[in-house]
Wavefront OBJ file of the C-alpha trace (Angstrom):
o trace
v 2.780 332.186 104.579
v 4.069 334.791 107.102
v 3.111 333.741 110.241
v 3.391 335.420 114.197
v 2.314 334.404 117.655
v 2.611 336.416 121.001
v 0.942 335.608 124.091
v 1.401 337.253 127.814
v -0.444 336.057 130.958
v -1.756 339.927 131.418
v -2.036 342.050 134.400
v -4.500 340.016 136.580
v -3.955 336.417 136.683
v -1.009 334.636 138.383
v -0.025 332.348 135.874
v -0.640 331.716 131.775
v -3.098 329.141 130.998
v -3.304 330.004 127.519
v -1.301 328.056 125.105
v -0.571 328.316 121.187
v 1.077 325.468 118.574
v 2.144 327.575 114.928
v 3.804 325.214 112.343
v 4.567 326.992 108.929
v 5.830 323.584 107.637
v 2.521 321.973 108.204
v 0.464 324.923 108.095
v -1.020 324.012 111.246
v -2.316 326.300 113.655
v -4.157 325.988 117.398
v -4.923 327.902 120.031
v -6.436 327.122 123.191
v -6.915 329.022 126.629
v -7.398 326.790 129.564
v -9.618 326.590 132.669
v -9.663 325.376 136.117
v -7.686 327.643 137.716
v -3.969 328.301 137.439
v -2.986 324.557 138.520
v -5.404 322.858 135.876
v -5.912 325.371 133.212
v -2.447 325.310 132.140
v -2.041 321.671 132.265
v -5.248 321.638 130.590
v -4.301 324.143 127.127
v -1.157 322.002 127.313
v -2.186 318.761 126.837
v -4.998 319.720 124.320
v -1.583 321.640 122.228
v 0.126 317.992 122.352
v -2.220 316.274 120.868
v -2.813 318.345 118.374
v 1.612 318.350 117.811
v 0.773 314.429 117.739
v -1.296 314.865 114.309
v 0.189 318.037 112.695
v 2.040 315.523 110.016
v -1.129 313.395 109.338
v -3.083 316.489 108.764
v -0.665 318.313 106.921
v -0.292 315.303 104.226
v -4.563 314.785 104.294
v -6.600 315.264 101.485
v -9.764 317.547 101.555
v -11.866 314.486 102.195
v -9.713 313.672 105.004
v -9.342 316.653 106.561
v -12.536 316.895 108.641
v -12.418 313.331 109.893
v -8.250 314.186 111.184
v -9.644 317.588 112.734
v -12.553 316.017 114.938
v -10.012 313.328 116.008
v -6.875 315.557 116.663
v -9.751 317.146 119.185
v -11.722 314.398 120.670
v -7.952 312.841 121.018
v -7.268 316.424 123.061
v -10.480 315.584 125.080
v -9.487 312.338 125.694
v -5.604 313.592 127.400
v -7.378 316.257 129.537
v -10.055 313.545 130.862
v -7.256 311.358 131.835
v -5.084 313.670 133.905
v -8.386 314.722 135.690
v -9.263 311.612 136.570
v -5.639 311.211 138.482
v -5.864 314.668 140.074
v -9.390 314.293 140.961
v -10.351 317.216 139.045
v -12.952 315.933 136.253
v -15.404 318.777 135.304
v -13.023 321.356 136.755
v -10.694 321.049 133.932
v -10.648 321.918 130.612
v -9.832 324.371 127.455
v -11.043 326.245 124.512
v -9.471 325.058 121.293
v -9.279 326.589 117.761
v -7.484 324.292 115.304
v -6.626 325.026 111.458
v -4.472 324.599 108.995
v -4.256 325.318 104.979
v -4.624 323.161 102.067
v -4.548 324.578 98.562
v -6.396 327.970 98.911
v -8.494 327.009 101.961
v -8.891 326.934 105.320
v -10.089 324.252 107.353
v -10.915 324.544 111.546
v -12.325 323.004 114.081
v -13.280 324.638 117.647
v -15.039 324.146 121.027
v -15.419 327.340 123.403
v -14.912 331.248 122.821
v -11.189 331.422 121.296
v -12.113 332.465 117.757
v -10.722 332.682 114.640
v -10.976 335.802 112.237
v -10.355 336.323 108.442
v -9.714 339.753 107.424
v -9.949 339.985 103.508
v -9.355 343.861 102.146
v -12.041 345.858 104.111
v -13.971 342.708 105.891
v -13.490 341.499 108.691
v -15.087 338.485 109.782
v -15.624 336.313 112.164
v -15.500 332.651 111.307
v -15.920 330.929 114.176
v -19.379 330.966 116.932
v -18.714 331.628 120.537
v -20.266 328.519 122.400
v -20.970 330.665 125.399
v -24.195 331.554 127.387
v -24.569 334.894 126.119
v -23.762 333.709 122.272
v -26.830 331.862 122.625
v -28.961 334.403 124.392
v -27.921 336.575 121.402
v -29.362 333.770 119.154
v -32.723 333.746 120.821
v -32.599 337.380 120.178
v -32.303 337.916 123.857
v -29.499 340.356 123.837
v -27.945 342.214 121.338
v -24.328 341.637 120.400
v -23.217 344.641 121.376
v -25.312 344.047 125.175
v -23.192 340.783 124.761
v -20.231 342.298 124.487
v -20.544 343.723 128.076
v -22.817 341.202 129.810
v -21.589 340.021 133.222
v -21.861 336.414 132.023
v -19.972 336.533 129.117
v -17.458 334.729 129.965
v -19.495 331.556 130.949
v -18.582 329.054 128.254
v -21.258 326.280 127.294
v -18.738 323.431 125.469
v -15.286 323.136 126.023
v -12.693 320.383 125.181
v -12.363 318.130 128.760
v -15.861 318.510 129.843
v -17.428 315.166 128.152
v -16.339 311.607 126.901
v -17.257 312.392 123.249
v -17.125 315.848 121.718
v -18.665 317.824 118.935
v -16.370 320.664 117.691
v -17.593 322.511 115.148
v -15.698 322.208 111.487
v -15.785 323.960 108.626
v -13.782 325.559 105.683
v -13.322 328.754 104.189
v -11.979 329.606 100.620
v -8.869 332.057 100.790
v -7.135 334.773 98.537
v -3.836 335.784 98.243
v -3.444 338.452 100.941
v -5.852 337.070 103.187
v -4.977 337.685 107.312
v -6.381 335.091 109.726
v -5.897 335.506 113.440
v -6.662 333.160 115.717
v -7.250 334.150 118.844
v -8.444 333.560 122.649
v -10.743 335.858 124.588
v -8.508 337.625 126.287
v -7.990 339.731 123.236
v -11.384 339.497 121.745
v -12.852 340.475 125.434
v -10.470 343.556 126.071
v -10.588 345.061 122.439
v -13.046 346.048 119.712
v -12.987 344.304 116.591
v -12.712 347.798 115.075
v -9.588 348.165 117.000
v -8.389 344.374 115.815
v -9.487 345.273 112.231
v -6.925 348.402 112.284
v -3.590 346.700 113.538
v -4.129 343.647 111.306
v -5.050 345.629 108.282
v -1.378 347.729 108.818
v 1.377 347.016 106.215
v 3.160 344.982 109.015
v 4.651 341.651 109.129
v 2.560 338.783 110.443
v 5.121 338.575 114.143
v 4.961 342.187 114.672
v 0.914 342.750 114.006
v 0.914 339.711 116.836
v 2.537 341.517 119.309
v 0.839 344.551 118.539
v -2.816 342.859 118.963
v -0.837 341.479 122.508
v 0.306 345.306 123.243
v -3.614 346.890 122.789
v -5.063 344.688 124.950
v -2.190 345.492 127.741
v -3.052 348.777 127.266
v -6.890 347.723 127.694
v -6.247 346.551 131.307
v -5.051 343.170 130.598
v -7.369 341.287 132.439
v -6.693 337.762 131.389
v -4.185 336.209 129.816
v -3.950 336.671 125.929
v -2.702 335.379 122.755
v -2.800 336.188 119.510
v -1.429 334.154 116.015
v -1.680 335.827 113.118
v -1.051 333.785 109.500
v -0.686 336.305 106.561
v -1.946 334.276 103.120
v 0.490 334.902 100.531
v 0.091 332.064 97.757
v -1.508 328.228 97.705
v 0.414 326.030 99.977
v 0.592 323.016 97.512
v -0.081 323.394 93.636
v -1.977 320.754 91.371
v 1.373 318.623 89.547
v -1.722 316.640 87.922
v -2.942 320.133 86.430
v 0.298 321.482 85.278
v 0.997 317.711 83.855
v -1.940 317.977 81.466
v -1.296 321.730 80.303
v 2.656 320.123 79.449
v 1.180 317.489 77.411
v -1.472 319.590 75.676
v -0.767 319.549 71.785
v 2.160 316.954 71.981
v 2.366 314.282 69.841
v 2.064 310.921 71.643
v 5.501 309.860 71.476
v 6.652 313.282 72.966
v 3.810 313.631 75.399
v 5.459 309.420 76.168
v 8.593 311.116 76.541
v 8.197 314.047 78.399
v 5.727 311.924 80.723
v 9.155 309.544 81.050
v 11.120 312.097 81.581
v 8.727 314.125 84.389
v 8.426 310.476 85.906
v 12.356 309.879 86.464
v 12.680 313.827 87.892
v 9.778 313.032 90.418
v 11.357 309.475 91.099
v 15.042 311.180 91.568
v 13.476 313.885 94.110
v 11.683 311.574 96.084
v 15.017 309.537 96.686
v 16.996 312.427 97.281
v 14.040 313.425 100.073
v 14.288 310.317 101.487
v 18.355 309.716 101.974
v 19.088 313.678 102.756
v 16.054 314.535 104.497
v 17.433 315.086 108.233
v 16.510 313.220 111.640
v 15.820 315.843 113.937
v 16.035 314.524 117.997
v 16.655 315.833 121.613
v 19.562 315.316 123.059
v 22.549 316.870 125.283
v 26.068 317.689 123.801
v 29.094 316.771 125.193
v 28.548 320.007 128.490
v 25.873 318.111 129.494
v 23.493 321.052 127.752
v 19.885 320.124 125.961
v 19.340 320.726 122.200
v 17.818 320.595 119.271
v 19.743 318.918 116.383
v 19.609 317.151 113.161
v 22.066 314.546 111.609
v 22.038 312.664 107.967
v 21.696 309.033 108.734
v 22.706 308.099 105.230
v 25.577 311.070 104.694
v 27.957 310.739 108.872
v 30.702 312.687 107.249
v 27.975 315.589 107.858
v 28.112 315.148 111.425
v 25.408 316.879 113.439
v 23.732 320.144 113.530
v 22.510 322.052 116.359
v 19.299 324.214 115.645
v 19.411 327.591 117.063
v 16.837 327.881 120.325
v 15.386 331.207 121.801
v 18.782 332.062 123.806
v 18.153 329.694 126.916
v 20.679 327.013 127.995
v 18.855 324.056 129.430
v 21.057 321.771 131.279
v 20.614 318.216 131.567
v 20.656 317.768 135.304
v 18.226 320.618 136.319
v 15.750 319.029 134.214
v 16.259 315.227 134.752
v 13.356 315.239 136.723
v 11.148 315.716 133.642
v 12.808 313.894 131.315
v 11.954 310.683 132.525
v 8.946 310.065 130.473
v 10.646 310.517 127.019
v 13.494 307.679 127.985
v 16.761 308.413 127.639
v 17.092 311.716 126.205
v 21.127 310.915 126.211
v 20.890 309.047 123.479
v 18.657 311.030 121.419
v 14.499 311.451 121.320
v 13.164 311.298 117.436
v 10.572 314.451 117.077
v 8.918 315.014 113.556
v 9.972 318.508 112.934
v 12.213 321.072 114.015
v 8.848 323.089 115.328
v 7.668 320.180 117.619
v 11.329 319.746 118.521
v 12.291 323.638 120.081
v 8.445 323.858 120.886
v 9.240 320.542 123.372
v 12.133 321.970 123.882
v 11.050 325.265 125.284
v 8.382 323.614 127.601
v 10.867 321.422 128.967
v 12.843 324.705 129.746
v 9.496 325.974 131.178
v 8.632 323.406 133.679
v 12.446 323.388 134.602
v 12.073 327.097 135.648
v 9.018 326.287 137.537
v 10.820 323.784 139.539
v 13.831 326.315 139.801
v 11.540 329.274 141.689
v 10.128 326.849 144.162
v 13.898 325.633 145.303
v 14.371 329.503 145.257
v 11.457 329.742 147.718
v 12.604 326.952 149.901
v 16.388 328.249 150.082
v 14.342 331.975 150.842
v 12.974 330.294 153.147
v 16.377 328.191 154.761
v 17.987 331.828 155.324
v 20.365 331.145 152.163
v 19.867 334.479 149.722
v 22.917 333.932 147.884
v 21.907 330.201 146.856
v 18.371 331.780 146.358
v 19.844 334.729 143.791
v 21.573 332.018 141.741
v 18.673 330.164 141.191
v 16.550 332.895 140.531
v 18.818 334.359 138.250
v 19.195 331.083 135.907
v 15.352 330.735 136.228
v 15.012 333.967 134.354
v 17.209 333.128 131.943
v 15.035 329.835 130.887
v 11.460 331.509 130.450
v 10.433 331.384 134.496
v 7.021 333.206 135.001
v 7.524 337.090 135.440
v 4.867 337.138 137.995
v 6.381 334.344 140.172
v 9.982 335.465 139.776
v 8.984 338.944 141.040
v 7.311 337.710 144.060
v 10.272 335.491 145.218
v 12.638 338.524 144.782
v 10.396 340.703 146.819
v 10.423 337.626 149.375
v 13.756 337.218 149.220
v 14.107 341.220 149.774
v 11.922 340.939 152.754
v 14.003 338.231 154.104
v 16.869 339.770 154.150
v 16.244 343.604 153.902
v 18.517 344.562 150.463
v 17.308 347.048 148.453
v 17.473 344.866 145.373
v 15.060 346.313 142.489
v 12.379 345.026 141.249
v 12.525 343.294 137.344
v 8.949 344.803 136.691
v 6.959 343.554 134.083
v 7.880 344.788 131.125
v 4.657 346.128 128.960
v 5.054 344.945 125.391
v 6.955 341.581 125.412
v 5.454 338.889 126.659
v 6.001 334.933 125.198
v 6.255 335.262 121.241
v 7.496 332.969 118.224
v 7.538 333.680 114.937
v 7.993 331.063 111.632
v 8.173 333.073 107.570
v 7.729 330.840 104.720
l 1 2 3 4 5 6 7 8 9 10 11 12 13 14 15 16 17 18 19 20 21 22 23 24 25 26 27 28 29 30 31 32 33 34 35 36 37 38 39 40 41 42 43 44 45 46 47 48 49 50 51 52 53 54 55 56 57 58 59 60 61 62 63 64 65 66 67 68 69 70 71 72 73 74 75 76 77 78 79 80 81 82 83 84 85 86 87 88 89 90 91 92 93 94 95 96 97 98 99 100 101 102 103 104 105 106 107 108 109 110 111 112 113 114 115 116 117 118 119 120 121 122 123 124 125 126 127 128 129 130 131 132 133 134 135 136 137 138 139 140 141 142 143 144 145 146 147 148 149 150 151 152 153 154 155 156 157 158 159 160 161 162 163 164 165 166 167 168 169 170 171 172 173 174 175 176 177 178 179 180 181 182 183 184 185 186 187 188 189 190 191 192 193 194 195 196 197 198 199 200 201 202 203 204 205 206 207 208 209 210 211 212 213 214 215 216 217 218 219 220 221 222 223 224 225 226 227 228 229 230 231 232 233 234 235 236 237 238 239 240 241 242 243 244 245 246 247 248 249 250 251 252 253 254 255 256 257 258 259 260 261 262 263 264 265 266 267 268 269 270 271 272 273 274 275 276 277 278 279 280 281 282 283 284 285 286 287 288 289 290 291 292 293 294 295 296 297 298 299 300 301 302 303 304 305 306 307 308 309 310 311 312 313 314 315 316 317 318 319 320 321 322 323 324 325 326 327 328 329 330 331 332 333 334 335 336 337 338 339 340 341 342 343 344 345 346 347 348 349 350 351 352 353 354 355 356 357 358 359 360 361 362 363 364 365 366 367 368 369 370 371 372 373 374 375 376 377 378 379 380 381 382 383 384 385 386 387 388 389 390 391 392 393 394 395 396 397 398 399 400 401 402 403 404 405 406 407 408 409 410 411 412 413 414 415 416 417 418 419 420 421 422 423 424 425 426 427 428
């Protein structure tokens, strides 16, 4: 799989309430854009993406049968976060989030969604849509009220009819879909679908491209669009079947053997299967959280079984986190000195990086507060390291044209740059 994710709060809103999880170990994939407002929307796609973290093992080792069953609760577990956090900021029925989950098994895709984020499969010269808006005008269309291409402009389009957060019990909708070798799914949330033709999606994902840069490109058109709401785009390109049949391939080995050869070779394949297993089990890596000797955060993996190894950091986006500007966050998680377990080196820099995120947050409100104690110098400092760590574009520009205001320099603006916004990108 070749798989790329970009996502960029747009031109209108404040803040980024859409969110997106892409694991090419697991082959599992979400995205979800959040409502309620800056303050709960965020929150909101955020939770809903942990959850989903919380089961991307389980549902990457499923079988088939299994796989529907792990995809309703990986949601109704998403539902369940989002209720709770309502409840204790008095905000129940004023937050919640789309949410398109899949992942790959063999040749097919399974998903599961609630809201208007879709998903897409583009196969050759189709295009199609997989998933259903749940929306007002979705159904209007299905009374044969409106047309889709009336829909597609209605001024209640955007008024979504099931969403994950709204009720005790949900009902996403799951299915599967058979897949080819070359197959491109996007997944998707409406601030892409809403600011650009599926013509004009069709044409960057059918380019020659790699999966990370036909992401950003999707990211880039809908900039150019206007940008009114925050988008994000993953795109998965289908190369080959994630996991082969060792049961088939035994039985064509055996074919024609005599039975104390097909005994043998059976012995034989047995012991090799056995051996790699064992080897899996003493090599494979613990991967944890923790801060190095400089008091910075990381990412890193040691060899319980092999200490002559020592430990291994794994490379993060460029951002130093340090332990002290983000104590405040790390409380829930223990004591991150001494090392918090994560299943994969995904979840690990994608907790990681949202660590780093809310850090910066806190970072641009002391920035405001020294702004707003007469103390520029303290205030450029912190807004300076705040940048470095992933702080909001939006925000950070504001507090420099405070700060500017304050104190009259003539500092320039950072702008906001039109064709990056947040991206990450996994090949397999």
């Amino acid at each position: 799989m070749d798989v790329g994710a970009a996502t960029h709060p747009g031109y209108v809103r404040e803040g980024n309430e859409d969110g997106f999880f892409a694991s090419g170990e697991h082959a599992v994939f979400a995205v979800a854009d959040g409502m309620g407002g800056h303050e709960h929307g965020e929150i909101a796609s955020h939770l809903a993406l942990e959850a989903i973290i919380r089961h991307a093992d389980a549902i990457s080792h499923a079988a088939p049968t299994e796989l529907p069953t792990l995809l309703h609760q990986s949601m109704q577990d998403a539902n369940t976060a989002i209720l709770s956090q309502a409840i204790t900021q008095d905000a129940r029925n004023r937050m919640g989030t789309t949410l398109v989950l899949a992942t790959i098994y063999h040749d097919r895709l399974y998903f599961a969604h609630l809201g208007d984020s879709r998903l897409y499969l583009l196969r050759g010269d189709l295009f199609t849509q997989l998933t259903r808006d749940h929306s007002l005008v979705q159904a209007m269309v299905d009374r044969g009220e409106l047309t889709p291409d009336e829909a597609a402009i209605h001024p209640l389009r955007h008024q979504i009819t099931r969403v994950v957060g709204n009720e005790d019990h949900i009902s996403p909708e799951i299915a599967s879909q058979a897949l080819e070798p070359g197959d491109v799914i996007l997944l998707c949330t409406d601030g892409l679908s809403g600011a650009i033709s599926a013509e004009a999606v069709k044409a960057i994902i059918s380019t020659p491209r790699g999966a990370q840069e036909k992401a950003d490109a999707l990211v880039q058109a809908a900039l150019d669009a206007g940008g009114p709401d925050n988008i994000t785009a993953l795109v998965i390109g289908y190369l080959t079947p994630r996991l082969s049949s060792p049961a088939r391939r035994h039985a064509t080995a055996l074919n024609g053997l005599s039975s104390w050869q097909s005994w043998l070779l059976s012995t034989g394949i047995g012991i090799i299967v056995l051996a790699g297993l064992l080897c899996w089990h003493y090599l494979h890596p613990f991967i944890y959280i923790t801060t190095n000797t400089r008091g910075e955060l990381g990412v890193y993996k040691r060899w319980p079984l092999l200490p002559m190894l020592g430990k291994a950091i794994i490379p993060t986006s460029g951002f130093t986190l340090m332990y002290d500007e983000a104590r405040p966050l790390l409380t829930k998680y223990g004591d991150i000195r001494k090392g918090i377990a994560v299943k994969n080196q995904d979840i690990g820099l994608f907790l990681l990086q949202d660590i780093a995120k809310q850090t910066a947050a806190n970072l641009l409100e002391t920035a405001k507060q020294q702004i707003e104690h007469g103390n520029p110098t303290a205030a450029r400092e912190t807004l300076a390291h705040a940048k470095t760590i992933g702080a909001d574009p939006r925000l950070l520009h504001e507090l420099e044209t405070m700060m500017n205001l304050h104190t009259g320099d003539k500092l320039p603006a950072p702008g906001m740059p039109a064709s990056h916004g947040e991206n990450t990108s996994l090949k397999h």
